[in-house]
Residue, then its C-alpha position, 0 to 999 in steps of 0.5 A: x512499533x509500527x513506523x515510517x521514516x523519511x531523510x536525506x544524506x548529509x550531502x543532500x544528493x539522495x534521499x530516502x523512506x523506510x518503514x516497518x509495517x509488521x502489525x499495518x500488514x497484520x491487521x489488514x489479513x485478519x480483517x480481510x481474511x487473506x490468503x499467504x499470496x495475497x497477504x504478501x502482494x497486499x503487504x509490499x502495496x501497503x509499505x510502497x503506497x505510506x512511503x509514497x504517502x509520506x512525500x505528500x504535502x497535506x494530510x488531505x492529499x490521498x495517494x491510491x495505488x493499483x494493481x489490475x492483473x489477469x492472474x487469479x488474485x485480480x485487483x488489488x487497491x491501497x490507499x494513504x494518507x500522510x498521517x500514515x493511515x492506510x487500507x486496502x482491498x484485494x479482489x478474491x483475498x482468499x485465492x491460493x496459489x501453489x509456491x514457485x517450483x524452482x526457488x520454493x517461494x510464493x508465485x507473486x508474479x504469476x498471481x498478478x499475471x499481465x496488466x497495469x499499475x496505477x498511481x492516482x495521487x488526489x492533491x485537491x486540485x479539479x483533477x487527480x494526477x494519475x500514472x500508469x505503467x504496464x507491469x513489466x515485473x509484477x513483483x511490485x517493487x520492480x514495477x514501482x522502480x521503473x514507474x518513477x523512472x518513466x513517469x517521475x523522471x527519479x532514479x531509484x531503488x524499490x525494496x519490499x518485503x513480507x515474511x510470513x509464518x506457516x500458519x498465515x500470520x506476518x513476521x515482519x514487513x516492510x521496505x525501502x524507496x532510495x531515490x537519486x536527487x539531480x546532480x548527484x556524483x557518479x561516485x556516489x550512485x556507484x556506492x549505493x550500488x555495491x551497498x544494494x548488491x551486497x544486501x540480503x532479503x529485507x525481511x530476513x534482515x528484520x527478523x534477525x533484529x535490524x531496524x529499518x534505521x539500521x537498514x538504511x544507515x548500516x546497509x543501504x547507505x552505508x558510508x553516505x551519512x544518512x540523516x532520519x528528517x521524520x518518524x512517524x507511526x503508521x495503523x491500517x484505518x477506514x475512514x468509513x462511516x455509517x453517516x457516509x453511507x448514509x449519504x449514499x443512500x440518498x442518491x437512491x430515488x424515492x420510488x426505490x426506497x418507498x419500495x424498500x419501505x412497503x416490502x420492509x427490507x433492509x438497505x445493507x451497503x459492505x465496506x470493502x477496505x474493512x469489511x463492515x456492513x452497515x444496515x439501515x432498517x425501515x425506520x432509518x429508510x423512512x427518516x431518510x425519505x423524509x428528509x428528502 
């Protein structure tokens, strides 16, 4: 099951997200029609952008994160809720690029390229808060490490993950934040370390059965008494609406829709996060000029 999970050591000196989105990650490549590159680029900013989620105060808070790169996938946006649900948009979903030459893996920071990463955290105030760094990686893990380091001021540790199959479909994903709450013990950043050091591929310790509890209290935080505070299920879910849309709609002036009316066509509008179109004919137009 699809699952995030958020706790603190016994002693209160870290604590941490885990979560396995396998079938989140899956859903979002069928419904977008993703590539293996850009699954696994969309994969790690779905896993990073529920677990930063999960730190939010309100299920209306919405945590947005933003990948604007000048290699050829480009853009790449993911948006949470701490209700755990998510969706996603890759600019160009179905560019390939051909795997590293030397480790034989895929290209992801060359897929990026340069750019920026983008956090915009909605908490219903007048202003959304918005951080940005310049990639420095664009491995995204990387980068989110060294954004709450320079931004949030948190010392931590990012790992994500996506295993993909030979014909496109997700084995297992998901991933880590481990982060060091103020006044922690030397000792105990030193252990987290070695613990880090030691560990192998994320996924690869997925797919060979370990949970992501396992992978917190059994590895990462082996030796620090960890302590699951939450579980909770996550699903990739547009919020999307033909009513929302229709709103849309009505910001068109009534030259412009009378227009659509006299040579009957068809208002179309796409829904990027998951790719449904919403079609409003002659009668729905007309209705919405009336109401205006």
């Amino acid at each position: 099951m699809d699952r995030i999970i958020r706790g603190i050591t016994k002693d209160k000196s870290i604590r941490f997200f885990a979560i396995d989105a396998t079938e989140t990650v899956q859903e979002a490549v069928t419904i977008h029609h993703l590539s293996m590159t850009n699954s696994v680029i969309m994969g790690r900013m779905i896993s990073a952008t529920l677990m930063m989620a999960a730190d939010l105060k309100s299920d209306k808070n919405v945590i947005t994160l933003k990948i604007d790169g000048d290699g050829p996938t480009g853009v790449a946006i993911v948006t949470a809720r701490k209700n755990g649900n998510v969706k996603g948009y890759a600019k160009y979903p179905e560019v390939e690029i051909p795997l590293n030459e030397h480790t034989k893996t895929f290209d992801i920071q060359n897929a990026i390229g340069n750019g920026t990463l983008t956090i915009i955290k909605d908490l219903g105030m007048k202003s959304p808060y918005i951080g940005q760094i310049e990639l420095k990686y664009s491995t995204i893990a990387k980068d989110l490490t060294f954004y709450f380091a320079k931004s949030e001021q948190i010392p931590s540790s990012v790992g994500l993950g996506v295993l993909v199959m030979p014909d496109g479909t997700i084995k297992q994903a998901g991933g880590f934040i481990i982060q060091v709450l103020p006044e922690t013990k030397e000792d105990v950043i030193t252990k987290i370390e070695n613990n880090l050091s030691k560990f192998p591929n994320l996924t690869d310790m997925m797919d060979m059965g370990h949970s992501i509890e396992d992978v917190i209290s059994k590895f990462i935080l082996k030796g620090l008494e960890p302590e699951v505070k939450e579980t909770a299920p996550i699903k990739y879910k547009c919020d999307c609406s033909k009513e929302k849309f229709e709103n849309g709609i009505k910001l068109l002036s009534k030259k412009e829709l009378q227009e659509a009316i006299d040579t009957n066509e068809t208002l179309t509008i796409h829904c990027h996060f998951c790719n449904t179109d919403y079609n409003f004919n002659k009668k729905k137009i007309e209705k919405i000029l009336g109401q205006m």
